[in-house]
N, C-alpha and C positions, 0 to 999 in steps of 0.2 A: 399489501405489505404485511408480513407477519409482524406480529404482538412482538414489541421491543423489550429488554428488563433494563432497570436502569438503577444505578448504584452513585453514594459520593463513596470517595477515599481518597484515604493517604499515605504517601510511601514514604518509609521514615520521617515520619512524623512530618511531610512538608506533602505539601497542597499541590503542588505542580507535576501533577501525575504526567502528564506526554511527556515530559523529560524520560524519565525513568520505565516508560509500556511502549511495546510495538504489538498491536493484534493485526490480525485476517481473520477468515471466515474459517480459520484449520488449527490453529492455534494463537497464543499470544507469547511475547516474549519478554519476560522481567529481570530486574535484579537479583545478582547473585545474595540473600540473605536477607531478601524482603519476607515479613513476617507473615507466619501460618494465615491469619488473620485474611493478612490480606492479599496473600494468594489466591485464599479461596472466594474471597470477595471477585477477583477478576474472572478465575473460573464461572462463579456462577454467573454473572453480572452476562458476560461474555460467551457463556454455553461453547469454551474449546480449553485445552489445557495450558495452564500455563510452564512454560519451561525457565527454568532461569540461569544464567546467561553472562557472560561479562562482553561485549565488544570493545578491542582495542584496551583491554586489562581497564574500564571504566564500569559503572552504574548506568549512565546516558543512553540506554538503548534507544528511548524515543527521540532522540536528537539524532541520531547514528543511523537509523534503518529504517528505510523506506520499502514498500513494498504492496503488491494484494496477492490474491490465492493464487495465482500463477510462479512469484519469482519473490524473494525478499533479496531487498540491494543492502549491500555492509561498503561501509569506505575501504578502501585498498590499504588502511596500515592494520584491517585485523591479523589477529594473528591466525597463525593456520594452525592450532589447537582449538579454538574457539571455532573455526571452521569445522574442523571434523567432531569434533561434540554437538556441533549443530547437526551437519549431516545425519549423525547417527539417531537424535533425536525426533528427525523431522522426516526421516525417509526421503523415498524419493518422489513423492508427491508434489512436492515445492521446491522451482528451481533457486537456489543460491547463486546472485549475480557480485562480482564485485566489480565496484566502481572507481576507476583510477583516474582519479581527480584529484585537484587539491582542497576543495572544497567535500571536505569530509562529515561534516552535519549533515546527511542525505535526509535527515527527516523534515529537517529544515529549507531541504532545498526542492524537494521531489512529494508532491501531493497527489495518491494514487489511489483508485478505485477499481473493480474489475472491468470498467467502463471508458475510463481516461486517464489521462495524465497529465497535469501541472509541473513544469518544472522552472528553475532559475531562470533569468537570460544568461545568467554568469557563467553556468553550465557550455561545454566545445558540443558541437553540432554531432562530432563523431558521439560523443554521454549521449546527447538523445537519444541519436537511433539504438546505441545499445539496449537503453533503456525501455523504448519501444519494442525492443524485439525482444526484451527479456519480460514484461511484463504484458504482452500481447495487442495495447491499447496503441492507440493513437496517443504521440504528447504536442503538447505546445509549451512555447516557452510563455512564459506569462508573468509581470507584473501590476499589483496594483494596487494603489496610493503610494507610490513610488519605492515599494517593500518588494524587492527582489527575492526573499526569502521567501519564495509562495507556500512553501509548509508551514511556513509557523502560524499565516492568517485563514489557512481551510483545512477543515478534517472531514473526510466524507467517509463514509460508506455506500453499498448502491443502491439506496433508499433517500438518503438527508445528506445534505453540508452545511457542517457550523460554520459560518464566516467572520471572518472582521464587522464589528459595527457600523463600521464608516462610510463599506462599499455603496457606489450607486447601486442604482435600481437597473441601470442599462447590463452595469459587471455581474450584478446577482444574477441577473438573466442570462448572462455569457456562461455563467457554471451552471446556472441550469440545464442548459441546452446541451451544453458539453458533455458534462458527467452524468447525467439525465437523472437528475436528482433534485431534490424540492430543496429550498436553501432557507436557511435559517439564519440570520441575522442575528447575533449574539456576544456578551461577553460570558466570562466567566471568574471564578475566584474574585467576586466582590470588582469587578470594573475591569480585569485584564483584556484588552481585543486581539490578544496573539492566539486565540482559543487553543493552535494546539498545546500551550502549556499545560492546560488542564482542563483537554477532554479526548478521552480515547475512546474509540467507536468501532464496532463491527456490526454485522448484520442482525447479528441477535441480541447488543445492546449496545445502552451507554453509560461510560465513566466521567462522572466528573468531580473536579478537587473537591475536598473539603472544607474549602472556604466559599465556595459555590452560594450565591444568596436564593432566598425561597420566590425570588422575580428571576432572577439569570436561571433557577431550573426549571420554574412556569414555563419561560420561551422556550428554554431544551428540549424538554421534553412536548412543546406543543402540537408533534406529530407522530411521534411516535407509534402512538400506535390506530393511527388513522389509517383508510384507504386512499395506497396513492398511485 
């Protein structure tokens, strides 16, 4: 595994950075009017550019959009100016899938790596396979500790996954094996276990809030930049 970088921050002044960031391994996507600051914080942190972005005329990017270097998924009510200013930003390297659901927090619902894919059970079977075929992985539906929202308790990249706290040792082992990634048991922002609130990850680093404690970035970062 390559040398990870690894950054805290904060977006408008609030700690719950995955609300507000979606990255991959090609770029990242932020808020429209997030400061110089800390753009360039994600740029570097992250080594891809950051674009920024409204979905659905909101800030919520990392609630809204799921995705890896194959496909980024947007819920079905964005609008189709925000679609073609993405297009035009992102080329044609990464497909833009949209997902017509009603369950529109895809980031919330859909945890993805170039490896696998987690999604709601709440999700219609016909979402999966789209999903599957527009992100190239295999998905399963999956919950666990009874949080159907599987985004908001794992952030992977395809190296590591921050997990919920709580999980057994059987489930850690299920995303191991899955996503083929080393998992990391963690909170963040001073005790939160929803980790994607605040931490966003790609392959060449990691974000986490700025309430982040100097024991919750100890375990974050405890692999980083190991051989794995």
């Amino acid at each position: 595994m390559q040398k990870m970088n690894f950054s805290k921050l904060s977006v408008f002044r609030n700690h719950n950075i995955g609300v507000y960031i979606f990255s991959n391994n090609k770029f990242a996507l932020v808020p429209n009017g997030i400061s110089h600051g800390s753009k360039k914080v994600v740029e570097e942190t992250l080594g891809v550019d950051a674009i920024e972005t409204t979905i659905m005329d909101t800030r919520i990017i990392g609630v809204l959009v799921s995705g890896n270097d194959r496909a980024i998924l947007l819920p079905y009510a964005v609008k189709s100016e925000e679609i073609d200013r993405l297009k035009e930003s992102i080329g044609g390297s990464v497909k833009i899938g949209i997902i017509d659901s009603k369950f529109t927090a895809l980031g919330n619902y859909i945890t993805a790596n170039n490896k696998f894919a987690y999604i709601s059970p709440l999700l219609e079977d016909e979402i999966a396979r789209k999903i599957s075929d527009l992100l190239d992985v295999k998905v399963s539906k999956k919950s666990y500790l009874g949080i159907s929202i599987i985004g908001s308790i794992i952030v992977s990249n395809d190296y590591v996954a921050f997990v919920h706290p709580m999980l057994s040792d059987s489930d850690a082992s299920e995303i191991k094996n899955d996503m083929k990634v080393e998992v990391v048991q963690t909170t963040v922002n001073e005790g939160v276990p929803f980790v994607k609130s605040g931490i966003v990850a790609n392959n060449n680093g990691v974000l986490v809030g700025s309430a982040t404690t100097g024991t919750e970035i100890l375990n974050i970062t405890s692999l980083l930049n190991q051989e794995i």
